[in-house]
C-alpha positions as CSV (number, residue, x, y, z in Angstrom):
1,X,0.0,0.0,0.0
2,X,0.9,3.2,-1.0
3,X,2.1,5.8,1.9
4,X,0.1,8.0,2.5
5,X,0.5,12.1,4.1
6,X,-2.7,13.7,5.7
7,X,-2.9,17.5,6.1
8,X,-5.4,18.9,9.0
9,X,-8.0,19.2,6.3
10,X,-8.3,15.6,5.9
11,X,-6.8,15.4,2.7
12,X,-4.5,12.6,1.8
13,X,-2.4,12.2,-0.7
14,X,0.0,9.3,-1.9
15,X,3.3,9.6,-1.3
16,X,4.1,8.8,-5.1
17,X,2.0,11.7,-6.2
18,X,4.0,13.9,-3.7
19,X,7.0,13.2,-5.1
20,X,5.8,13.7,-8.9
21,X,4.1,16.7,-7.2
22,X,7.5,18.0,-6.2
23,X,10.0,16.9,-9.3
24,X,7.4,19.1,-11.5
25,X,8.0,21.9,-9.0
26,X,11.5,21.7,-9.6
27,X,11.1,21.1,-13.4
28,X,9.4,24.5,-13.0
29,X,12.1,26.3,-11.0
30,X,14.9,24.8,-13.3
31,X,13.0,26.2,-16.6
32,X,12.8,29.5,-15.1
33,X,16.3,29.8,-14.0
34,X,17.4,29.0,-17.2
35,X,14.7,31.2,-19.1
36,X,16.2,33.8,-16.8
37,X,19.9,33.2,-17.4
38,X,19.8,33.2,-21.3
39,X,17.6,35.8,-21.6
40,X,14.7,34.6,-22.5
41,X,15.8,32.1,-25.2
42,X,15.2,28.7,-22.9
43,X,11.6,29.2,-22.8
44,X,11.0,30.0,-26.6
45,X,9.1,27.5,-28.6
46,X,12.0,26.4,-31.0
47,X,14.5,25.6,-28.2
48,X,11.3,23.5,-26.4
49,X,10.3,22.1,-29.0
50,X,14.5,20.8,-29.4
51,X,14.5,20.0,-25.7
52,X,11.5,17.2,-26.3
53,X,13.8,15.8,-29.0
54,X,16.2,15.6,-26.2
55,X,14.2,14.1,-24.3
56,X,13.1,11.5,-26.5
57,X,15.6,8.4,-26.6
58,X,16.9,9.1,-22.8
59,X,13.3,8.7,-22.2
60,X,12.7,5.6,-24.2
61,X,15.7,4.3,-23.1
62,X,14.3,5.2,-18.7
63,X,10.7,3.3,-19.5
64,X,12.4,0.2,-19.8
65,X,15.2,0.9,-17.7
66,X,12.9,1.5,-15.2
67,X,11.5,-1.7,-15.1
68,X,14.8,-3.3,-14.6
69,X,15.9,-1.3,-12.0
70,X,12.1,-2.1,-10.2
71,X,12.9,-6.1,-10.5
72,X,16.1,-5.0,-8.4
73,X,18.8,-5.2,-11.6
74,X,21.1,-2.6,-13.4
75,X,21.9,-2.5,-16.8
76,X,25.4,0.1,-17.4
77,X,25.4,-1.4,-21.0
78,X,22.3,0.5,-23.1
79,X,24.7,3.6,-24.2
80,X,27.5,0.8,-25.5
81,X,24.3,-0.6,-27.4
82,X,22.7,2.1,-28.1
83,X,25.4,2.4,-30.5
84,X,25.9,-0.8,-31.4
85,X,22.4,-1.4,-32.8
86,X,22.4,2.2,-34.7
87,X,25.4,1.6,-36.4
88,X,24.2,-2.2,-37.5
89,X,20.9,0.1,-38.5
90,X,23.1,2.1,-40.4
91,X,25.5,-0.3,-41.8
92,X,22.9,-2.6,-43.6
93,X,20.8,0.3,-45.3
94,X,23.9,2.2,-45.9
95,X,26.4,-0.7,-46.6
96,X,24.4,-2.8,-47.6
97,X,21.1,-2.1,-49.2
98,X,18.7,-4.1,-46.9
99,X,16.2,-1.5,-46.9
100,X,14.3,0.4,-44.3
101,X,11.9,-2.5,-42.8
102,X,15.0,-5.0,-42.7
103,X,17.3,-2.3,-41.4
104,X,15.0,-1.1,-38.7
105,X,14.1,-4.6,-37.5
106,X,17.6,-5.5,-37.4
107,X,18.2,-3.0,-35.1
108,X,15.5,-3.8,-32.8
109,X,16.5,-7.6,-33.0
110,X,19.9,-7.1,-31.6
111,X,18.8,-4.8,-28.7
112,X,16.5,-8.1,-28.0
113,X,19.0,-10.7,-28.3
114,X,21.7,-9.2,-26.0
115,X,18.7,-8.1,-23.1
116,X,18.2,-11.6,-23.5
117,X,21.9,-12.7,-23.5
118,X,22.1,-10.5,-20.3
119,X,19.0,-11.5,-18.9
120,X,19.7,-15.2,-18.9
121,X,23.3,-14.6,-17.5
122,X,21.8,-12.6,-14.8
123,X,19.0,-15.2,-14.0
124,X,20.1,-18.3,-15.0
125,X,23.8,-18.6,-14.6
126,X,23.6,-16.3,-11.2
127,X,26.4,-13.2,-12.2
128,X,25.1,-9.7,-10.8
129,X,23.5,-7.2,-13.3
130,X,25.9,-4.7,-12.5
131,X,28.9,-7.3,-13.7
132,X,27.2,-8.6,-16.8
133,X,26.5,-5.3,-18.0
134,X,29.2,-3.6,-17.0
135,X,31.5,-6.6,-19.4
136,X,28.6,-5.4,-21.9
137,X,29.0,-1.9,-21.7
138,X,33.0,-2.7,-22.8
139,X,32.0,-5.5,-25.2
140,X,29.2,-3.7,-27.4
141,X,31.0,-0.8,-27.2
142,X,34.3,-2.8,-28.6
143,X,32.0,-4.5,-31.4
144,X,30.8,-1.8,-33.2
145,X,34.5,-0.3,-33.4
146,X,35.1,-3.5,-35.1
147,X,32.1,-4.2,-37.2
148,X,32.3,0.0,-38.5
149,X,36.0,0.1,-38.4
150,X,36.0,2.7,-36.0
151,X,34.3,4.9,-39.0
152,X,31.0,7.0,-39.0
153,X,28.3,5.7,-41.2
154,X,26.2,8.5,-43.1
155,X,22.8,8.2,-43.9
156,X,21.2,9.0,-47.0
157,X,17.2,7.5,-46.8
158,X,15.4,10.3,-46.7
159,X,12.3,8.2,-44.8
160,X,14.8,6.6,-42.6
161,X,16.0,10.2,-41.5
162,X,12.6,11.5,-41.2
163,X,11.9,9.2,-38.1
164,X,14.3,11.1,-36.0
165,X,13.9,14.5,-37.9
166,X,10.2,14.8,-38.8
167,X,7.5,16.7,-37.2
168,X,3.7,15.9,-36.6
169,X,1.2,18.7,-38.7
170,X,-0.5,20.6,-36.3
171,X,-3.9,19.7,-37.5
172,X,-3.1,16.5,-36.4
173,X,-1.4,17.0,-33.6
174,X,-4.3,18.5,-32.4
175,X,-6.7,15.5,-33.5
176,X,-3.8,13.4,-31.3
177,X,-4.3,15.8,-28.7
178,X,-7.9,15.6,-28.6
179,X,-7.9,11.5,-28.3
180,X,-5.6,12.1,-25.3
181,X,-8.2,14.1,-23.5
182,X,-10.8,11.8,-24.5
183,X,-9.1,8.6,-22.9
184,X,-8.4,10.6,-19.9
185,X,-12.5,11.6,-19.2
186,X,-12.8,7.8,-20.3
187,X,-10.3,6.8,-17.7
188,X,-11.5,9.1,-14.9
189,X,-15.6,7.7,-15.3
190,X,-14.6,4.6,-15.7
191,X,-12.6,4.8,-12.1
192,X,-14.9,6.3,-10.4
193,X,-17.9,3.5,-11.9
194,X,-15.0,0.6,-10.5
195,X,-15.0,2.3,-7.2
196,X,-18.8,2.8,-6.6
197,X,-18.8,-1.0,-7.7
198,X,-16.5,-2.5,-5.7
199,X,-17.1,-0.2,-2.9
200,X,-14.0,1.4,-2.6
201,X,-14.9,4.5,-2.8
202,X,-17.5,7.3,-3.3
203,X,-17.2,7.0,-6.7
204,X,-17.9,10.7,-7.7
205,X,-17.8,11.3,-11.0
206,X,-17.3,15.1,-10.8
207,X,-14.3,14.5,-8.1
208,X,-13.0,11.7,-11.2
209,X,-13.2,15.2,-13.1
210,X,-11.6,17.6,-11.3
211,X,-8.6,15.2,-11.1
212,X,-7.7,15.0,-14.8
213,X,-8.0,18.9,-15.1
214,X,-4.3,19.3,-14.6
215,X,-3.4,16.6,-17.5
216,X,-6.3,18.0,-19.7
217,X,-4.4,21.5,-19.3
218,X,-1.0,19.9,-19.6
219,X,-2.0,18.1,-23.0
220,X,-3.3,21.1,-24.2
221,X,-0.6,23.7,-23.3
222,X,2.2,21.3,-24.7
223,X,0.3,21.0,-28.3
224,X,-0.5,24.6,-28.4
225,X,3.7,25.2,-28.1
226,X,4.9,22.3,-30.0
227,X,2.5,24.0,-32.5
228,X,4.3,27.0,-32.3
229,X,7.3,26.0,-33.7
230,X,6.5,23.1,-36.4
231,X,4.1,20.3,-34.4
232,X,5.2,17.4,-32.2
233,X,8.3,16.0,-32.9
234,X,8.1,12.7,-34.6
235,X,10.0,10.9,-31.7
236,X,8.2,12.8,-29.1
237,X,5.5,10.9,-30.6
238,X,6.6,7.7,-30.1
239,X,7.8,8.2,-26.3
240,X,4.8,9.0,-25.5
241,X,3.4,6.1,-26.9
242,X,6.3,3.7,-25.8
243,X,5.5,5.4,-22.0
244,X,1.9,4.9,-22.4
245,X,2.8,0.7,-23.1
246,X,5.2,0.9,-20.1
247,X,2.7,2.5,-17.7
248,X,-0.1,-0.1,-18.6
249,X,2.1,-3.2,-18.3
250,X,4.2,-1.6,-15.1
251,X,0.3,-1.5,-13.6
252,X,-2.2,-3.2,-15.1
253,X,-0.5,-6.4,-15.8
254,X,0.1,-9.2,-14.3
255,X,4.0,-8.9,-15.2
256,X,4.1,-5.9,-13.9
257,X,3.3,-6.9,-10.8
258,X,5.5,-9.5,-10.7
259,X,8.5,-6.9,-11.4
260,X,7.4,-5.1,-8.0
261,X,7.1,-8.4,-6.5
262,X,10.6,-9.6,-7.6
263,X,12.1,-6.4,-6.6
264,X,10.7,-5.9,-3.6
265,X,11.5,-9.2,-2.0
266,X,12.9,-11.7,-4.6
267,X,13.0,-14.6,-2.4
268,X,9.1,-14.2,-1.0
269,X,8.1,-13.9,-4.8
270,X,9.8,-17.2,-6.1
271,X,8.5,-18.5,-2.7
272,X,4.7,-17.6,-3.7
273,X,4.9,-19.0,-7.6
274,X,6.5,-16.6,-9.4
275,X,9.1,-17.5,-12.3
276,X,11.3,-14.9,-11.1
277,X,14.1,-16.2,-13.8
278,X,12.0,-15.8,-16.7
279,X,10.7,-12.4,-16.1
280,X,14.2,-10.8,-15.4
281,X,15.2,-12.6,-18.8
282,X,12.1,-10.9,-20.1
283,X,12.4,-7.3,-18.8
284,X,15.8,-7.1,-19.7
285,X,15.1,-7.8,-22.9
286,X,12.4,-5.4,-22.8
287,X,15.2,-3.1,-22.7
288,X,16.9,-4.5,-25.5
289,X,13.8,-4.0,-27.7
290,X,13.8,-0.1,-26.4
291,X,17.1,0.5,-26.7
292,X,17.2,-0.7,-30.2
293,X,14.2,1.6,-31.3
294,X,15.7,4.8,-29.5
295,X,18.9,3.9,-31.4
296,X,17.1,3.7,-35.0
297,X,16.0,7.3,-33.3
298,X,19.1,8.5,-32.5
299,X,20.7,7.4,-35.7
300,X,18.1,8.8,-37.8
301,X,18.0,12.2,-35.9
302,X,21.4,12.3,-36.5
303,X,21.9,11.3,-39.8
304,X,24.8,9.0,-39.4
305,X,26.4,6.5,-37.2
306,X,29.0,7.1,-34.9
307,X,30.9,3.7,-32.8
308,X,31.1,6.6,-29.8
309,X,27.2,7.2,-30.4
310,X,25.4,6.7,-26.8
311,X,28.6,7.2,-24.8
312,X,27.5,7.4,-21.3
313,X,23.7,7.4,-22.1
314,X,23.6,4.4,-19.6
315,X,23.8,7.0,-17.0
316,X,21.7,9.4,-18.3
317,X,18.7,6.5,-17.9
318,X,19.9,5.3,-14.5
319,X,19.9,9.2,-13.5
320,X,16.3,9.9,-15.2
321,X,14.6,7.1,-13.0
322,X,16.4,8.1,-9.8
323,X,15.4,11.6,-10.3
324,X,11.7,9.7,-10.7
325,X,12.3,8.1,-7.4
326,X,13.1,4.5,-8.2
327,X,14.9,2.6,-5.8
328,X,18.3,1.5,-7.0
329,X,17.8,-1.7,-4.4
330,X,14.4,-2.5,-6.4
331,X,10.3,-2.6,-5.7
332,X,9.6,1.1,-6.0
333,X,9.1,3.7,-9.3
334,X,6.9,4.7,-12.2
335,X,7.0,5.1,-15.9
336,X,5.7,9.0,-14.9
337,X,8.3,9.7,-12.8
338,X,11.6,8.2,-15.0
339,X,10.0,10.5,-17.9
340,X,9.8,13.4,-16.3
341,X,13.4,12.7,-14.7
342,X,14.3,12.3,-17.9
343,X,12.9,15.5,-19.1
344,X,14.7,17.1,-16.0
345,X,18.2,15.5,-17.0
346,X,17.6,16.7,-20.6
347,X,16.2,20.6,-19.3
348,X,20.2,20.7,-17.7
349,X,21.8,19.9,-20.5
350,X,20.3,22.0,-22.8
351,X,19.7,24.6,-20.5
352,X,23.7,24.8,-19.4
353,X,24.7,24.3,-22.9
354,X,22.5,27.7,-23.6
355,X,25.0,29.4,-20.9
356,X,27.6,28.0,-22.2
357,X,28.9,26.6,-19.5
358,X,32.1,24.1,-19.8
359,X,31.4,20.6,-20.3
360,X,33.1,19.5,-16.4
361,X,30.8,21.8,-14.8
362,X,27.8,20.5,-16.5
363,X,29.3,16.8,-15.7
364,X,29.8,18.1,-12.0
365,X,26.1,20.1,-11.9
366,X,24.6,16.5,-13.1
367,X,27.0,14.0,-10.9
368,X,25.5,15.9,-7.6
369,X,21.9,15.8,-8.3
370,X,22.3,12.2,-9.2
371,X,24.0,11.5,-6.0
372,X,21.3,14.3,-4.0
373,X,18.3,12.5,-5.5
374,X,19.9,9.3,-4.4
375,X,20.8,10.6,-0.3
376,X,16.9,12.1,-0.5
377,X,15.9,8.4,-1.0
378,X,17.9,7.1,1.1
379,X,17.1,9.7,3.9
380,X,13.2,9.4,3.2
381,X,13.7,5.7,4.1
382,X,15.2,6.0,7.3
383,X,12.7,8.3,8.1
């Protein structure tokens, strides 16, 4: 059961939603710093619009990192295949004229085969997470120096490019935007009916209401600026859609209560029926399957493919769903939260790049809010 804090009106709220609650106060406070310090430039719809594409593959790459790190596992290897699986991307439609399908799925494949590789070492043949990645992290990294010959692969398919460079027309962004709201009223009624039925609650509707008027607001604000500029970013698109599939089967799923389960007490869970083998096997190659799209992202964004491509993007995921407040030792965090710490991660960098600020202090500014988020954790435990 959720924790829960009561104020001395009577109103509780879950300790999860306090936390999301507080990372969007400081999302807030970080953009207006920034809008502040480069003179209004931070805030303006072209440099937001380029901070969502930012966003996009740390993000994709922190929904299913996330889900490791909840069944109590690490995986220090995505950057190292985040480049390995653009560059193979890159290789056979550049190289070798496999076409886009081919290319893309080839991509995808090899994210899946080592998160399974990885998986089953971690599992199976009992080495830690942090180990077999960390040999992964140096191995992935060493076989796409070998496989590109330490060159950069260009890319000329003008579709392929467009997945990372494209942008939604506003019409239809709007259409998208209004579907969102749509699900969200569907969601609210349809909680509020479950409640009434299972007695579990009041069940008002107009309360299920007045709760989504926040994300109706939020959907509508971020269409109207992504607007602004040229419409919603191609790969904006798809995290969104990649963190909508994480948050149903993080919570409304029966594997995603098994990850929780493993995480929180691994021994109790395999105790009480649960394969706790095959689902790490299978969330880690969840992450495979991730990381090889945001990679096709990444590549295609980029227009090339570079063996250093990804360097230290590990860390940038592990960081995001801290920042989200996941527990490194496992059971605890949400698809929400590793987003928006993912957003915040990607709001410093492009915010200190604005100032120009030197690429050590932007390593040191990042390094202690990793290791701050991780004492407040730690701290709000003992507590």
């Amino acid at each position: 059961m959720a924790e829960t804090v009561e104020q001395n009106s009577g109103f509780k709220i879950d300790a999860t939603s306090l936390r999301a609650y507080t990372m969007l106060a400081a999302l807030v406070v970080i953009w207006l710093f920034f809008h502040w310090q480069t003179g209004g430039t931070f805030l303006d719809a072209k440099n937001l619009s380029n901070l969502t594409l930012q966003t996009a593959v740390t993000g994709i790459i922190a929904v299913g990192m996330l889900m490791v790190i909840v069944s109590g596992n690490i995986d220090l290897s995505v950057g190292s295949l985040l480049g390995l699986a653009g560059g193979v991307a890159a290789i056979l439609l550049t190289n070798k004229g496999y076409g886009l399908i081919p290319s893309i799925g080839a991509a995808i494949a090899v994210g899946i085969a080592i998160g399974v590789l990885q998986g089953f070492l971690t599992s199976y043949a009992g080495i830690p997470a942090f180990i077999v990645t960390l040999g992964g992290l140096l191995a992935w990294r060493g076989a796409i120096k070998g496989i590109s010959r330490s060159e950069t692969v260009s890319i000329v398919d003008e579709t392929f490019k467009s997945i990372g460079q494209s942008y939604i027309e506003p019409t239809v962004g709007w259409i998208l935007a209004g579907i969102a709201i749509a699900a969200l009223v569907f969601s609210a009624i349809r909680s509020a009916k479950q409640q009434r039925e299972y007695g579990l609650g009041e069940g008002n509707i107009g309360k299920a209401m007045l709760s989504i008027v926040v994300p109706v607001i939020g959907v509508l604000v971020f269409m109207y600026v992504m607007n602004l500029y040229a419409g919603m970013p191609v790969p904006v698109l798809i995290l969104i859609v990649v963190a909508l599939g994480g948050w149903f089967l993080t919570q409304h799923t029966t594997f995603g209560r098994y990850l929780y389960a493993i995480g929180g007490n691994a021994d109790a869970a395999r105790l009480s029926g649960i394969n706790t083998r095959s689902n790490v096997v299978k969330v880690f190659a969840l992450l495979g399957a991730l990381t090889g799209l945001a990679a096709v992202i990444s590549t295609a964004r980029l227009a090339s493919a570079s063996p250093d491509a990804g360097t230290l993007k590990e860390l940038d995921a592990i960081a995001a769903c801290v920042i989200g407040g996941a527990s490194l030792v496992g059971g605890r965090g949400t698809i929400f939260g590793a987003c928006l710490g993912a957003l915040i991660m990607s709001s410093l960098d492009n915010g200190m790049s604005l100032m120009n600020l030197s690429d050590f202090v932007q390593d040191l500014v990042k390094g202690i809010i990793l290791v701050s988020a991780v004492g407040l954790d730690m701290v709000g435990k003992r507590s």
